[in-house]
ChimeraX commands (.cxc) that place a marker at each C-alpha (Angstrom):
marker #1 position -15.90,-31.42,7.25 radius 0.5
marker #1 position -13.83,-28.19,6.50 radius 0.5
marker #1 position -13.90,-25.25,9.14 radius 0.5
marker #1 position -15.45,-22.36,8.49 radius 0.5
marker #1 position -13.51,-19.43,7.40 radius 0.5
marker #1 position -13.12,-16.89,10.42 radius 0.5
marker #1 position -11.41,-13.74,9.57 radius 0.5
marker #1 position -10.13,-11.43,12.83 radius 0.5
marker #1 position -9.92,-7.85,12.35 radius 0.5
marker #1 position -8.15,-6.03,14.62 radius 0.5
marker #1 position -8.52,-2.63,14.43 radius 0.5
marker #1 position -7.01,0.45,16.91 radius 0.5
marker #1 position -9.66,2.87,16.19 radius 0.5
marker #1 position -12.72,3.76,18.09 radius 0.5
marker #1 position -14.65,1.89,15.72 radius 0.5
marker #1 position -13.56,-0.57,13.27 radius 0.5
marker #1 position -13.07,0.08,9.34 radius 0.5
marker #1 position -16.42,-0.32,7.24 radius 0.5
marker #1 position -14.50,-0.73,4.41 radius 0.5
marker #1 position -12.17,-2.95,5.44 radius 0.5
marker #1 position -15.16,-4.91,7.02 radius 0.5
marker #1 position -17.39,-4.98,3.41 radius 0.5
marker #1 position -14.50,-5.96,1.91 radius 0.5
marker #1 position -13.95,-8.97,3.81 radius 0.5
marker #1 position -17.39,-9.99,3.50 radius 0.5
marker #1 position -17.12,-9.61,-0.30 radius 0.5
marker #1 position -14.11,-11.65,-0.19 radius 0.5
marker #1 position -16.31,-14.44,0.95 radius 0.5
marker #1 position -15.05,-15.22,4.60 radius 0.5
marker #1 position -17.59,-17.31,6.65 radius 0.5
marker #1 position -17.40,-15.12,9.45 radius 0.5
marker #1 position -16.04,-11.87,10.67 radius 0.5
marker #1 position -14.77,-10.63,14.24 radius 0.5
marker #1 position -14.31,-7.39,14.85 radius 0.5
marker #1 position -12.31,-5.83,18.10 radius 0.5
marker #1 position -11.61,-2.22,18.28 radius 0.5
marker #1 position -9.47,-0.06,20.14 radius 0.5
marker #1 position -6.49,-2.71,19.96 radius 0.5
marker #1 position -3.60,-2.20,21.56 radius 0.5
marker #1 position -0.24,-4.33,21.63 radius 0.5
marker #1 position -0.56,-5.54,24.66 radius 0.5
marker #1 position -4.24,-6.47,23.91 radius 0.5
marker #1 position -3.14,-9.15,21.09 radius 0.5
marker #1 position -1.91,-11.96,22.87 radius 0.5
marker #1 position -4.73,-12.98,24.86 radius 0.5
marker #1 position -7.26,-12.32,21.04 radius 0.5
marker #1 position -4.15,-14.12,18.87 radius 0.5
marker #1 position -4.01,-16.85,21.51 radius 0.5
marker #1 position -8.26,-17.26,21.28 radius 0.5
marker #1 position -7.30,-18.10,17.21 radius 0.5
marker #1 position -4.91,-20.12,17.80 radius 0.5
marker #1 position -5.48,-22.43,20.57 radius 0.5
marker #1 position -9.61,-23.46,19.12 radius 0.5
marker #1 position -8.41,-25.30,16.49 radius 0.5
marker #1 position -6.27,-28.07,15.65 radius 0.5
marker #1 position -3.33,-27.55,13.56 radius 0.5
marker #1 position -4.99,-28.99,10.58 radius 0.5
marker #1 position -7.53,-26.39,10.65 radius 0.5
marker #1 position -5.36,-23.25,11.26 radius 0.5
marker #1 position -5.46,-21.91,7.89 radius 0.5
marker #1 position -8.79,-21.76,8.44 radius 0.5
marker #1 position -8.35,-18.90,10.91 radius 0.5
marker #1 position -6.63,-15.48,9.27 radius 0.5
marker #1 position -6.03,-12.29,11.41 radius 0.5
marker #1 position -6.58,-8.71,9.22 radius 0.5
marker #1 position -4.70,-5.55,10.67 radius 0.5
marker #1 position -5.94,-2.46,9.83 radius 0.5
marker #1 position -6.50,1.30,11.49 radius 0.5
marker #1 position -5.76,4.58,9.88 radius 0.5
marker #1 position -2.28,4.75,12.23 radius 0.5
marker #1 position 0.34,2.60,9.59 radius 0.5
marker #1 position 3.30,2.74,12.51 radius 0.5
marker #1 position 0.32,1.13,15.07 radius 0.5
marker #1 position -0.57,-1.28,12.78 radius 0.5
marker #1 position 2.84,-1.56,12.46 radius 0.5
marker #1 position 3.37,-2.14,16.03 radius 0.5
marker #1 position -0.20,-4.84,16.06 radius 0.5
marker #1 position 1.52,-6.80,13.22 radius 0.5
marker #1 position 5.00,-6.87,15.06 radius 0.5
marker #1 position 3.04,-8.53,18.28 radius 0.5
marker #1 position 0.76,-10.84,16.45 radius 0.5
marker #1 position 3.78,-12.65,15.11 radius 0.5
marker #1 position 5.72,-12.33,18.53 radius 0.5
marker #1 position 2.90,-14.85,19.87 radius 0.5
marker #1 position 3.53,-17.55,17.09 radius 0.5
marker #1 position 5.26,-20.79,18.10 radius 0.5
marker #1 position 6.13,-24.14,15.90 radius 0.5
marker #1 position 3.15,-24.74,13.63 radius 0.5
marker #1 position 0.50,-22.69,16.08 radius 0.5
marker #1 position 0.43,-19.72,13.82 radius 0.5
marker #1 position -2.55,-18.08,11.62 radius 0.5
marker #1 position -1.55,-16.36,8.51 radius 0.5
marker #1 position -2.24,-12.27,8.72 radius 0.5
marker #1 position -2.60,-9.21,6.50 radius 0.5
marker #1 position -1.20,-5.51,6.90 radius 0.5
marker #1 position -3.41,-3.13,5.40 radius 0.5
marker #1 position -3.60,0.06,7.79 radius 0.5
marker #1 position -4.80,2.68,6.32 radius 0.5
marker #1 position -5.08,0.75,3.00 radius 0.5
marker #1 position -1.50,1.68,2.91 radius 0.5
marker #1 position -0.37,-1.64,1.23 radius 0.5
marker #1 position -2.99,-2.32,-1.38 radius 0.5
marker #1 position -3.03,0.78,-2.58 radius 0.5
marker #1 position 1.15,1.50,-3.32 radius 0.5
marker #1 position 0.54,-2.08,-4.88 radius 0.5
marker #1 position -1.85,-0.71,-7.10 radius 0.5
marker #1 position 0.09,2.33,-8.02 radius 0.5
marker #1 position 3.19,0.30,-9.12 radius 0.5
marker #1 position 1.58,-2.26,-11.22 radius 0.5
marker #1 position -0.92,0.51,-12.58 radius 0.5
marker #1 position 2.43,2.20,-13.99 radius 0.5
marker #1 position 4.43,-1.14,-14.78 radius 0.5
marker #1 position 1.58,-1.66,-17.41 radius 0.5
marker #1 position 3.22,1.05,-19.21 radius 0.5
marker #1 position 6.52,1.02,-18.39 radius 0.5
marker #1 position 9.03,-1.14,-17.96 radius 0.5
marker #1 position 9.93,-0.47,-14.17 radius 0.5
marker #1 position 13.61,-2.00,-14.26 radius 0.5
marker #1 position 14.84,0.58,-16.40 radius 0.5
marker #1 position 12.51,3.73,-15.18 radius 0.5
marker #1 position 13.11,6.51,-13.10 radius 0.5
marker #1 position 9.94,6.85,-10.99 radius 0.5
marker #1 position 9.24,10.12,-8.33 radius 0.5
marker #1 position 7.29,9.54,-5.17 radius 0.5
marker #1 position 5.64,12.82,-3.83 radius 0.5
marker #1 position 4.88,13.05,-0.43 radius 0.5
marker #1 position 6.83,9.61,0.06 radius 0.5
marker #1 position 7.35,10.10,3.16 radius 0.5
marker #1 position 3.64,9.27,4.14 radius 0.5
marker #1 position 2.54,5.62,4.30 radius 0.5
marker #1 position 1.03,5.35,1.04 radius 0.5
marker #1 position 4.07,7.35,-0.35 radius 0.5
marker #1 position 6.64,4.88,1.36 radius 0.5
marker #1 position 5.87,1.61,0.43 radius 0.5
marker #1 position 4.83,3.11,-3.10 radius 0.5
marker #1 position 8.58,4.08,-3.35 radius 0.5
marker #1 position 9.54,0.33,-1.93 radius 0.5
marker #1 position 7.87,-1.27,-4.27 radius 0.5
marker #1 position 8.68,0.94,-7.05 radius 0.5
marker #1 position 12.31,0.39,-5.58 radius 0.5
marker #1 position 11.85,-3.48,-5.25 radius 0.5
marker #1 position 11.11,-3.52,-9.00 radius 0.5
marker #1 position 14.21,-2.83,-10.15 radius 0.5
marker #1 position 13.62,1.21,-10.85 radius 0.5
marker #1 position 15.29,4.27,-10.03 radius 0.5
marker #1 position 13.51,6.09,-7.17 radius 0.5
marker #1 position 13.49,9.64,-6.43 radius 0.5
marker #1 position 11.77,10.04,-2.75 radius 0.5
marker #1 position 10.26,13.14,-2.54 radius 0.5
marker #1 position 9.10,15.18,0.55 radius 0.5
marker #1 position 8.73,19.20,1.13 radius 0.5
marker #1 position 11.63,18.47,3.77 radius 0.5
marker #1 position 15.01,17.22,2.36 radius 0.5
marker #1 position 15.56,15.69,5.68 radius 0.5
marker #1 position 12.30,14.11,5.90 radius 0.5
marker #1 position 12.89,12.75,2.26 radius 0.5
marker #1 position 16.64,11.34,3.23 radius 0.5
marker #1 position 15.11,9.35,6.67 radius 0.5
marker #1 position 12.22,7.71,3.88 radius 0.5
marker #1 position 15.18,6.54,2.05 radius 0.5
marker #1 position 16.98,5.32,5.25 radius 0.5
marker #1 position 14.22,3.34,6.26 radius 0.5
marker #1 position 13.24,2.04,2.62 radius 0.5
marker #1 position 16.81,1.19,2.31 radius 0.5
marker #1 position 16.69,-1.27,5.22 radius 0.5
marker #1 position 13.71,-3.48,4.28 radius 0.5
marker #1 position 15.37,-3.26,0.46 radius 0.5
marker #1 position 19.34,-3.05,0.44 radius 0.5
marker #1 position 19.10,-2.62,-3.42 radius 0.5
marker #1 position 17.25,0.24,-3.66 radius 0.5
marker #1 position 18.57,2.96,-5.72 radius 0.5
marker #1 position 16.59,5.98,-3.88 radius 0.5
marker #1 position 17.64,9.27,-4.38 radius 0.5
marker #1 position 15.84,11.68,-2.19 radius 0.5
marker #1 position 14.34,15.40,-3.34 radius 0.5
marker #1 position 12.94,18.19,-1.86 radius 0.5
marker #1 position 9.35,19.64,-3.28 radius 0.5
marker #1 position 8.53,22.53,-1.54 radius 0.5
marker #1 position 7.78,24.47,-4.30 radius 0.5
marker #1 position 7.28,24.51,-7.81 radius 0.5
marker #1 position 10.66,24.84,-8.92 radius 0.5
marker #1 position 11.54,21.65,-6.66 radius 0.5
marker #1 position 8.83,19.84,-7.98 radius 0.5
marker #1 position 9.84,20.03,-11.38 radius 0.5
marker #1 position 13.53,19.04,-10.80 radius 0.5
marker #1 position 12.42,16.18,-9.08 radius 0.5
marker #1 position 10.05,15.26,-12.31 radius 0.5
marker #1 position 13.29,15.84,-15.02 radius 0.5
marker #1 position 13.72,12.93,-16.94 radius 0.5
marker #1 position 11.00,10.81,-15.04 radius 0.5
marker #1 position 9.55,8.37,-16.52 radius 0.5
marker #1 position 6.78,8.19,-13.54 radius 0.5
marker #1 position 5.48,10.22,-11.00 radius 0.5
marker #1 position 2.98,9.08,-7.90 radius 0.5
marker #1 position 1.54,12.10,-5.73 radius 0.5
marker #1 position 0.97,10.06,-2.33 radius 0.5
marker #1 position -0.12,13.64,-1.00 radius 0.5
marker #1 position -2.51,14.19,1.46 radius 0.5
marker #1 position -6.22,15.34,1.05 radius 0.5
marker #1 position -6.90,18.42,-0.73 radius 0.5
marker #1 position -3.00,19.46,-1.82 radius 0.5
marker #1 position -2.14,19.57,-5.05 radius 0.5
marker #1 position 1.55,18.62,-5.58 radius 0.5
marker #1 position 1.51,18.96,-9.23 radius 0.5
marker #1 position 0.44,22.11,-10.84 radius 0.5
marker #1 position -1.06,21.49,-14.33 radius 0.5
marker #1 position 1.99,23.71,-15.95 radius 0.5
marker #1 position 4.44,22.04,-14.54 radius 0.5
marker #1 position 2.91,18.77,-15.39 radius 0.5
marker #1 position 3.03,19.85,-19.08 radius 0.5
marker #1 position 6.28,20.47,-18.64 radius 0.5
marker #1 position 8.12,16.70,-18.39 radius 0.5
marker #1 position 8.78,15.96,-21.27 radius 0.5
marker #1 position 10.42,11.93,-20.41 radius 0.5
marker #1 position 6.89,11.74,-18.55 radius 0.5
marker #1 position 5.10,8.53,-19.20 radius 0.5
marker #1 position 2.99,7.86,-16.51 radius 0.5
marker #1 position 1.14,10.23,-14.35 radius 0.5
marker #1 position -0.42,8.65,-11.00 radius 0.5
marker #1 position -2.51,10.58,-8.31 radius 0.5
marker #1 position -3.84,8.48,-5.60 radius 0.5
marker #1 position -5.38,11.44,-3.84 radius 0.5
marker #1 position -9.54,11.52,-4.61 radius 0.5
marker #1 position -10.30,15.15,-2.63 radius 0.5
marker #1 position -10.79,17.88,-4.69 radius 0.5
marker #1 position -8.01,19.65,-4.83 radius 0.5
marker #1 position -6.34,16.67,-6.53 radius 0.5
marker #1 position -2.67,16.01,-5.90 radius 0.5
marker #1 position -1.45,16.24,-9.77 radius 0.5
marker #1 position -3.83,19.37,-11.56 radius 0.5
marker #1 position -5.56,18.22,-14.29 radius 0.5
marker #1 position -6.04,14.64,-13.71 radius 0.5
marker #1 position -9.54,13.60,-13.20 radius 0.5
marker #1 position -10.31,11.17,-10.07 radius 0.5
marker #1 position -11.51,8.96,-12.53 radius 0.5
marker #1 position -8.83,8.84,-14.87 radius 0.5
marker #1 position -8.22,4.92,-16.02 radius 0.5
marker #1 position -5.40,4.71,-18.92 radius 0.5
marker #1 position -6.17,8.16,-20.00 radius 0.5
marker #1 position -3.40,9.80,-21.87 radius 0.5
marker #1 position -3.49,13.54,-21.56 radius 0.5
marker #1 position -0.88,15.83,-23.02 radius 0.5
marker #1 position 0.95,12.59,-24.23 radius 0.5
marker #1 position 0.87,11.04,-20.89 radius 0.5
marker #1 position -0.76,7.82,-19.23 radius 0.5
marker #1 position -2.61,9.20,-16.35 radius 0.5
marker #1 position -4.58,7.56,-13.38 radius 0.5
marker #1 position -6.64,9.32,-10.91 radius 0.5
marker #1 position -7.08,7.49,-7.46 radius 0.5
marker #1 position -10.41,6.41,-8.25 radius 0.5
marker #1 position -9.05,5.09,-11.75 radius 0.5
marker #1 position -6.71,2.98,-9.64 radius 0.5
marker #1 position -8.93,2.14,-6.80 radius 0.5
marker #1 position -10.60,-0.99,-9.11 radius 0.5
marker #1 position -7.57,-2.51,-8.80 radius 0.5
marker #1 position -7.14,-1.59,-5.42 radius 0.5
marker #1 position -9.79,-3.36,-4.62 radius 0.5
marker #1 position -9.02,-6.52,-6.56 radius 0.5
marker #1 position -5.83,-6.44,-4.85 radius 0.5
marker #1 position -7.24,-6.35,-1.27 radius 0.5
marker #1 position -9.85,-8.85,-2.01 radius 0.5
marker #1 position -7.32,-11.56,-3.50 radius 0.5
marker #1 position -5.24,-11.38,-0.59 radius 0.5
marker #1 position -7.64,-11.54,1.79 radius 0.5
marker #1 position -8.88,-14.74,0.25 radius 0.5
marker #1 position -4.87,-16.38,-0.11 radius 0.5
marker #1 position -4.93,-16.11,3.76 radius 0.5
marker #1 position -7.08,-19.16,3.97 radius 0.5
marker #1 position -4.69,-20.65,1.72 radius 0.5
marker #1 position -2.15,-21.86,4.54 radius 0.5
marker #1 position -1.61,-20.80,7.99 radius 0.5
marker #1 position 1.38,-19.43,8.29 radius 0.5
marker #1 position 1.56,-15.97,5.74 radius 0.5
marker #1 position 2.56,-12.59,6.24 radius 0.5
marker #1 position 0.96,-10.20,3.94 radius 0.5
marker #1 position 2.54,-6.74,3.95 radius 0.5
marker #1 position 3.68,-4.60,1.12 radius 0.5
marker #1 position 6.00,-7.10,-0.46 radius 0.5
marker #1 position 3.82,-10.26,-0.70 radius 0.5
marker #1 position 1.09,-7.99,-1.30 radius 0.5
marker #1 position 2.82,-6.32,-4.32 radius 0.5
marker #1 position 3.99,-10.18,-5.85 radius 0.5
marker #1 position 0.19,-11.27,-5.46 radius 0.5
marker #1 position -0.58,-8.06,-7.40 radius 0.5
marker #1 position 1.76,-9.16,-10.59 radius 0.5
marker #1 position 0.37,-12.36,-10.53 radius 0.5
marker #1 position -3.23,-11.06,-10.97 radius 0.5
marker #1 position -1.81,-9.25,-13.93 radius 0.5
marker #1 position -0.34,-12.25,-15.64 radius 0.5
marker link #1:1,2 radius 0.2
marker link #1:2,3 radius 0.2
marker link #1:3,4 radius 0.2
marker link #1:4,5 radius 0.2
marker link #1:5,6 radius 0.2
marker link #1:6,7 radius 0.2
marker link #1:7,8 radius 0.2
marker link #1:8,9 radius 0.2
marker link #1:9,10 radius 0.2
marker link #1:10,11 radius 0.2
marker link #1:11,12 radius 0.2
marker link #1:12,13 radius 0.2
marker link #1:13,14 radius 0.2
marker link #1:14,15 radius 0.2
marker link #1:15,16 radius 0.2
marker link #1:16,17 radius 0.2
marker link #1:17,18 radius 0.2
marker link #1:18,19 radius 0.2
marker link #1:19,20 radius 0.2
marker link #1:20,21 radius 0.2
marker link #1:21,22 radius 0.2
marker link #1:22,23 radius 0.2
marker link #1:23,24 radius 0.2
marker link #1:24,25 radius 0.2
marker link #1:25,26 radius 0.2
marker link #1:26,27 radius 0.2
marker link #1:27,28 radius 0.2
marker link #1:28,29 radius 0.2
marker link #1:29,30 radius 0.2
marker link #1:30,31 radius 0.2
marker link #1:31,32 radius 0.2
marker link #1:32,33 radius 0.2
marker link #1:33,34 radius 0.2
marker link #1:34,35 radius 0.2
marker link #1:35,36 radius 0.2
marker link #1:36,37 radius 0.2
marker link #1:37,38 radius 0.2
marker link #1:38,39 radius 0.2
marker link #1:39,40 radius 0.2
marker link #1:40,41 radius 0.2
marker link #1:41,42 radius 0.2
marker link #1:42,43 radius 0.2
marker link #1:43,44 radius 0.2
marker link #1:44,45 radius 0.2
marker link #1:45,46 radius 0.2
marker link #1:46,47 radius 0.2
marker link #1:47,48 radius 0.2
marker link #1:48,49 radius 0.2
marker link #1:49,50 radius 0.2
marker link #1:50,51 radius 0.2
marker link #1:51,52 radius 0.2
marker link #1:52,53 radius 0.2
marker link #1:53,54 radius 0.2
marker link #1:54,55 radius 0.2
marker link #1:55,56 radius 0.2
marker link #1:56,57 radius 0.2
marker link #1:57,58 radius 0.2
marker link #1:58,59 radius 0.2
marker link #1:59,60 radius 0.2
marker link #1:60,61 radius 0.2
marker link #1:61,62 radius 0.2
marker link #1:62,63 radius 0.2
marker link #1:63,64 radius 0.2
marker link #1:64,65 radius 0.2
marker link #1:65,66 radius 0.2
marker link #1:66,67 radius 0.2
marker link #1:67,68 radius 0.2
marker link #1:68,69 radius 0.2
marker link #1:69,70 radius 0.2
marker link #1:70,71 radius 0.2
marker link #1:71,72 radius 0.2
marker link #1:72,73 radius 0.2
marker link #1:73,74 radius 0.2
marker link #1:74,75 radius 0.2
marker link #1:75,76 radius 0.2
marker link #1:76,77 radius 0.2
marker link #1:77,78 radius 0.2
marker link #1:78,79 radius 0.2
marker link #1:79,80 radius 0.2
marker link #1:80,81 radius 0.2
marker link #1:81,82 radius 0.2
marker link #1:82,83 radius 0.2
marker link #1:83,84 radius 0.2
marker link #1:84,85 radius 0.2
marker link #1:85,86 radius 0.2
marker link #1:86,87 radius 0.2
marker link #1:87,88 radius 0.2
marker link #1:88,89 radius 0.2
marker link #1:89,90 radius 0.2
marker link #1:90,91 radius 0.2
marker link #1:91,92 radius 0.2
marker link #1:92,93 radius 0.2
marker link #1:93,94 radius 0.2
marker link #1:94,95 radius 0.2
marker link #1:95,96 radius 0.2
marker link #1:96,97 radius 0.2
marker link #1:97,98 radius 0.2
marker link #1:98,99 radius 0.2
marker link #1:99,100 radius 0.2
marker link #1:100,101 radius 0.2
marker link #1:101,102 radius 0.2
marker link #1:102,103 radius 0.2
marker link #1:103,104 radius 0.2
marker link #1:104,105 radius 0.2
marker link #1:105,106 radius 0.2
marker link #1:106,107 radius 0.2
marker link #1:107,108 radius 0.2
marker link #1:108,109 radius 0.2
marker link #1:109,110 radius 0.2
marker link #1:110,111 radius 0.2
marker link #1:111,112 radius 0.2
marker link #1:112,113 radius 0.2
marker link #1:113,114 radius 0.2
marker link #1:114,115 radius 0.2
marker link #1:115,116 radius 0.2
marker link #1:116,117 radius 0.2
marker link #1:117,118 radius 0.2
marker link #1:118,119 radius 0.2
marker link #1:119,120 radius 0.2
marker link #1:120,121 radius 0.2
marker link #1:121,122 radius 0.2
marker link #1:122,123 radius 0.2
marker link #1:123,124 radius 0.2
marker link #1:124,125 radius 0.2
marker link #1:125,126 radius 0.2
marker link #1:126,127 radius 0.2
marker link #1:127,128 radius 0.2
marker link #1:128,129 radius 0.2
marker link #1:129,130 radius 0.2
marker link #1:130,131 radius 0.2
marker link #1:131,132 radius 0.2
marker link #1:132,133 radius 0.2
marker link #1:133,134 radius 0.2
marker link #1:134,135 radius 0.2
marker link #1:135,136 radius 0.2
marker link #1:136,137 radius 0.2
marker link #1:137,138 radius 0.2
marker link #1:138,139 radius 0.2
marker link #1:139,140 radius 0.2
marker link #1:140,141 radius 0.2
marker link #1:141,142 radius 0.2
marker link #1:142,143 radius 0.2
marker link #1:143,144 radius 0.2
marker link #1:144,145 radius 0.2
marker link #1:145,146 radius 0.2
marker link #1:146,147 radius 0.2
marker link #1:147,148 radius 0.2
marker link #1:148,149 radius 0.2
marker link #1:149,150 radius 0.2
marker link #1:150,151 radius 0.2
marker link #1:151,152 radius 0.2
marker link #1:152,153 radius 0.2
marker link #1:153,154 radius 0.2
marker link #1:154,155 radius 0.2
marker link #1:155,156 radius 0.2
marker link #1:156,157 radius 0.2
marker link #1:157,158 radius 0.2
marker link #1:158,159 radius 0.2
marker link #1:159,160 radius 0.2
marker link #1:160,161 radius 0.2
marker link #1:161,162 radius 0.2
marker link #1:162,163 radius 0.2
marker link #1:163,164 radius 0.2
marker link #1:164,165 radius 0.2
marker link #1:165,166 radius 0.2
marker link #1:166,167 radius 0.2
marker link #1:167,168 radius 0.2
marker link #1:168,169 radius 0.2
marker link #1:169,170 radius 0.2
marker link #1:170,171 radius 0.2
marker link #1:171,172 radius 0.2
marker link #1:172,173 radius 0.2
marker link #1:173,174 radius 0.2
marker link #1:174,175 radius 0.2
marker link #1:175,176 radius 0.2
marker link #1:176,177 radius 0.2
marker link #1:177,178 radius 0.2
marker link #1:178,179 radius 0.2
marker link #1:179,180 radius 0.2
marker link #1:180,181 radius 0.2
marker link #1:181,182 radius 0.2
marker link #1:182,183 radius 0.2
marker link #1:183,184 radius 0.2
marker link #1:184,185 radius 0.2
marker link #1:185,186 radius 0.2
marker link #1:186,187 radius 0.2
marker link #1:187,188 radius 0.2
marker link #1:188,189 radius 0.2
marker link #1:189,190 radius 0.2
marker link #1:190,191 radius 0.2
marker link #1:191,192 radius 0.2
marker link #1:192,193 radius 0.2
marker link #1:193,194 radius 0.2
marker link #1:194,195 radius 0.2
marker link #1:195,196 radius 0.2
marker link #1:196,197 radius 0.2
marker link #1:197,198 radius 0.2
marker link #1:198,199 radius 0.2
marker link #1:199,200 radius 0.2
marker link #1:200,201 radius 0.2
marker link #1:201,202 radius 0.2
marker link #1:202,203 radius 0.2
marker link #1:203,204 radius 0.2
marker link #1:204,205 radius 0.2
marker link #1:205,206 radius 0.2
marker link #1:206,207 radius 0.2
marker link #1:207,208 radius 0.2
marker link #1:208,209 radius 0.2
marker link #1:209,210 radius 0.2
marker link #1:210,211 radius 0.2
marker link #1:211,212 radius 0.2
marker link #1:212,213 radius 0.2
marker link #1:213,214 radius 0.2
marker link #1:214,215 radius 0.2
marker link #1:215,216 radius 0.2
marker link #1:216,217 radius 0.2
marker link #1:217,218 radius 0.2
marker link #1:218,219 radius 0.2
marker link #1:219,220 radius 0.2
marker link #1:220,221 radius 0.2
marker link #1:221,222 radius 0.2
marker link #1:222,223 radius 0.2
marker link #1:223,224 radius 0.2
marker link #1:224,225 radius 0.2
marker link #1:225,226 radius 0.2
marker link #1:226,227 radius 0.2
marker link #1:227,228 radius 0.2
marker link #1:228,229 radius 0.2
marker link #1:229,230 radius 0.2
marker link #1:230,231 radius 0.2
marker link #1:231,232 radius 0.2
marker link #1:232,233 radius 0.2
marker link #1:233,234 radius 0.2
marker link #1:234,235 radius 0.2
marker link #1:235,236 radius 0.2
marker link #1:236,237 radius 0.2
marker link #1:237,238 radius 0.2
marker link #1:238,239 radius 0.2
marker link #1:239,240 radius 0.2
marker link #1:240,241 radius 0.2
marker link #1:241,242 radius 0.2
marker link #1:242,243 radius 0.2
marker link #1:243,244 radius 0.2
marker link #1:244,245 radius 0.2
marker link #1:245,246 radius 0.2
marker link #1:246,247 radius 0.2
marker link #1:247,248 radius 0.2
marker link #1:248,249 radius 0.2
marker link #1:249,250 radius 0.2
marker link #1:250,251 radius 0.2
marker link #1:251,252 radius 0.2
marker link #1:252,253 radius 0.2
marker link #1:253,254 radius 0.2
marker link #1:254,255 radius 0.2
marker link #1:255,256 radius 0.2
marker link #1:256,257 radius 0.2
marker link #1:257,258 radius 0.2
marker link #1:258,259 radius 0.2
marker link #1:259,260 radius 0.2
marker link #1:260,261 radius 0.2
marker link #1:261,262 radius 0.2
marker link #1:262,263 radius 0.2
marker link #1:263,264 radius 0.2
marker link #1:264,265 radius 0.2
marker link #1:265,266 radius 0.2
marker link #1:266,267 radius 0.2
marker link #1:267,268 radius 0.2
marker link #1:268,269 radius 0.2
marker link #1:269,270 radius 0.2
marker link #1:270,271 radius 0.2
marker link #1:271,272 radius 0.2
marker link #1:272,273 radius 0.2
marker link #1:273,274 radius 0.2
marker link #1:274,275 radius 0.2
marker link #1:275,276 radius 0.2
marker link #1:276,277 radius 0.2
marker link #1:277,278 radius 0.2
marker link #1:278,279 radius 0.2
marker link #1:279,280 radius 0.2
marker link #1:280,281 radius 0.2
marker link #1:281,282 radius 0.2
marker link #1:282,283 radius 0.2
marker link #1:283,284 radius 0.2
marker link #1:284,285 radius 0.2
marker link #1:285,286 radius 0.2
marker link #1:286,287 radius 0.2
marker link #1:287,288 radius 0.2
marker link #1:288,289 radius 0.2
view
C-alpha cells in the first residue's frame, strides 16, 4: 500500500506562509507539516525526522517545501537541507521563498509566448531583487540578451556577477535606472521589459513606455497601486496596448499558480529533486507544450 504524501514546509518566519500552505493543499498532498521560525542549524534534526521514517522505497513519498519572504535565508535552508543527504536517503525539495522562483518562471514564459527569447533583448528592472534576479537568469538561460537593471550601476554589475556564475553563458549587460532618462536607455531597442520593482514604485512612466518603439512585451509583476510600468492594469492578460503585449502581475499570477502547483506535485515524483529557478523554469515550458 503506497505512503501517504507528506509535504514539510519549512518556513523562517514567525508564522508560516498561508499561501504557500493553500497551495499545497490544492496541490493534493496527503498531509502538511508546518515548522516556523527555521533556522539552519534547526534542519538537520527536522530533515533527518523525513528521512530516517521511511524506507528507501517510500522516500519520494516525503518532499520538503522552502519558503519565507527572506530569498538569501531560504537560500541558506535549501543549502543545509541538501548538506544532510547521503547515498539514496534523500527527499526531493522545492525553493520558493518569497514566491521568488515561480513567479520569474512565469514572467519568462509569459513573454516567450510572444517572442522568441533566443534572439530578444529583454530589460529586468529592479533585477537586483529576488524576483528581478532569477527573472534575468532565466531570461538569460533562454538564450536572450539581458540588460540588468538597478537604480545603482554597481548594484546592477554585482546582479550580473552573481547571475553570471550559476549561468556562464549569459550575455547580461547591466544599466542604471535612476531616472527617467536611464530608464528609457535601458528600454532602446528592447524587445521585453519586466519591472521586478517593489510595492507601490512605478519604474515605468506611461510616456516613456509609449516611447519604445522595438517594444513587444510589457511585464509588471508588481500588483500595489502604484504599479511598476504606468498604464498597465493588474489584470492585464495578453492585452496589447499602444501596440504592445502587456501583463499585469495579476494577469501573470494564473500561471504563477499553475507553475507552483505542478511542481509541488513532481516532488512526489522521485526522491531525490531539487526545484529552484532552473528546474522550475523547464517544468514551466513543458506545461506550455
Amino acid at each position: 500500500m503506497s505512503k501517504p504524501k507528506v509535504l514539510i514546509q519549512l518556513d523562517p518566519d514567525p508564522h508560516a506562509s498561508v499561501f504557500d500552505a493553500l497551495v499545497a493543499i490544492d496541490s493534493e498532498i496527503d498531509h502538511l507539516l508546518q515548522y516556523e521560525r527555521v533556522e539552519p542549524t534547526d534542519v538537520e534534526e527536522l530533515v533527518h525526522g523525513a528521512m530516517f521514517t521511511r524506507g528507501p522505497r517510500d522516500l519520494h513519498q516525503t518532499a520538503i517545501f522552502v519558503g519565507g519572504r527572506d530569498v538569501a535565508v531560504g537560500e541558506l535552508l535549501l543549502s543545509s537541507v541538501r548538506s544532510c543527504f547521503f547515498g539514496p536517503m534523500r527527499v526531493s525539495i522545492m525553493l520558493d521563498a518569497n514566491g521568488a522562483n515561480t513567479t520569474a518562471a512565469a514572467a519568462i514564459v509569459a513573454a516567450g509566448r510572444h517572442v522568441d527569447l533566443s534572439a530578444a533583448t529583454v530589460a529586468v528592472l529592479a533585477a537586483t531583487g529576488p524576483v528581478g534576479q532569477r527573472a534575468a537568469l532565466l531570461a538569460a538561460s533562454a538564450g536572450a540578451r539581458v540588460r540588468v537593471g538597478s537604480r545603482s550601476g554597481d548594484r546592477a554589475s554585482a546582479a550580473c556577477g552573481a547571475i553570471q556564475t550559476r549561468c556562464p553563458t549569459a550575455q547580461l549587460e547591466p544599466v542604471a535606472t535612476a531616472d527617467a532618462t536611464q530608464v528609457a536607455n535601458a528600454l532602446a531597442d528592447a524587445d521585453v521589459v519586466i519591472a521586478a520593482g517593489t510595492v507601490g514604485v512605478e519604474l515605468i512612466s506611461e510616456e516613456v513606455r509609449r516611447h519604445c518603439p522595438t517594444l513587444k512585451v510589457a511585464i509588471d509583476l508588481n500588483a500595489v497601486p502604484p504599479v511598476g510600468i504606468a498604464g498597465v492594469e493588474v489584470t492585464a492578460s495578453a492585452v496589447e496596448q499602444d501596440g504592445v503585449i502587456c501583463y499585469g502581475a495579476i494577469g501573470v499570477g494564473g500561471t504563477k499558480m499553475k507553475i507552483h502547483k505542478a511542481a509541488i506535485q513532481k516532488l512526489f515524483t522521485a526522491n531525490d529533486l531539487v526545484l529552484d529557478a532552473e528546474q522550475i523554469y523547464d517544468l514551466a515550458r513543458d506545461l506550455e507544450e
